[in-house]
Steps between C-alpha positions, in 0.01 A plus 500: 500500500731783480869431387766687645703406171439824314550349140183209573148650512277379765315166530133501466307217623068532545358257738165455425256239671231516193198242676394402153648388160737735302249604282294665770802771555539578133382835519680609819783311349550720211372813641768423771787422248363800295621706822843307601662287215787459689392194723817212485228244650160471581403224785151397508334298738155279531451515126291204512630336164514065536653431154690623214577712308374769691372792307721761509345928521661646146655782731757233639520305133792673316709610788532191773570122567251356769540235722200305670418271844135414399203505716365197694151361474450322822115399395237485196381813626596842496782656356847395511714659823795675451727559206829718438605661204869663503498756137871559459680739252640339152810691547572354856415133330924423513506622874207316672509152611177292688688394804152360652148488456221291679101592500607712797761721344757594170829582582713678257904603509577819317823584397543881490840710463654461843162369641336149553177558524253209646135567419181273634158523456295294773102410546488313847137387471284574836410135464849385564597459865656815664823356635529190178477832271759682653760235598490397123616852421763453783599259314568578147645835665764308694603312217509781229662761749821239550544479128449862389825793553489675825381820342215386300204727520155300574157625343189304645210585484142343374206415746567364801157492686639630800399810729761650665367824628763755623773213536847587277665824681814533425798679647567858350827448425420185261234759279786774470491646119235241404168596382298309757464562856589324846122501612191322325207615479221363419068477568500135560595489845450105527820243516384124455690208563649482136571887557712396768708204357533779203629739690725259675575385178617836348707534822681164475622594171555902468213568309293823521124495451511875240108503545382802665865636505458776241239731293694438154392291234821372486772385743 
């Protein structure tokens, strides 16, 4: 996130939807960190871990605070489903505050110089019910965006299971200055039903799908 506040360096947040336990990112971990040490959080999703304490990579160790929403086993078989891990900073550790967190989702509050910043890391499981998935993130939106300042800046991101093709174009006007573009693109052309109650979603509440907006690694 860039800050127009000259004197506060940007905010750095990696989603990352990992499909395994921590350890199984270790080396990308550190060969990523090895390249960009300046990430604020890291957001992973579907890390599969049922119980704690979770073993955390010695690349996140010294530097951040984690906070969990373990996975569910829903039989004796297989692996567990789900799993979020939010890494945060040590030096934000007096500015963040859980404001919600379910099997579904962590919510997070930041408070930055002359910024409130709301971060969330989802996993919507394609076993859930399209429209029971997305009206409980209705939800928890509805009630969070009534108690937060009018200018608070919302971060969401994680793994949604949704295909939404083309969908998001925005007006030009709304992209002016920004590093990301009005128009999508993007090679899955497919939108399926939880695509569409995303993108209605995103609509509902001013959000802006940054996907397939821009070539930089960083927006």
């Amino acid at each position: 996130l860039n800050s127009h506040d000259k004197t506060t360096k940007n905010f750095e947040v990696c989603f990352w939807n990992i499909n395994g336990k921590l350890c199984s990112i270790n080396e990308d971990l550190t060969e990523l960190l090895a390249k960009n040490n300046k990430f604020d959080m890291f957001c992973f999703t579907e890390t599969w871990h049922e119980s704690r304490p979770i073993p955390i990579p010695a690349a996140l160790t010294d530097s951040y605070v984690h906070v969990d929403s373990l996975a569910i086993r829903d039989s004796s078989l297989g692996r567990a489903s789900g799993g979020i891990l939010l890494f945060i900073q040590k030096n934000l550790m007096k500015s963040y505050t859980v404001i919600d967190i379910s099997n579904l989702w962590i919510l997070i509050r930041i408070n930055l110089p002359g910024t409130v910043l709301v971060v969330g890391s989802f996993y919507l499981s394609p076993a859930i019910d399209d429209v029971i998935a997305l009206e409980m993130v209705h939800g928890v939106l509805t009630d969070l965006v009534g108690s937060m300042p009018s200018n608070t800046v919302w971060l969401l991101g994680g793994d949604w299971n949704s295909r939404i093709g083309l969908a998001g174009d925005l007006e030009r006007d709304l992209t002016a200055g920004a590093c990301i573009g009005e128009r999508r693109l993007s090679l899955d052309r497919t939108v399926n039903r939880r695509g569409r109650l995303f993108t209605e979603l995103c609509e509902e509440f001013g959000l802006i799908v940054c996907n397939g907006r821009s070539d930089a690694p960083h927006l």
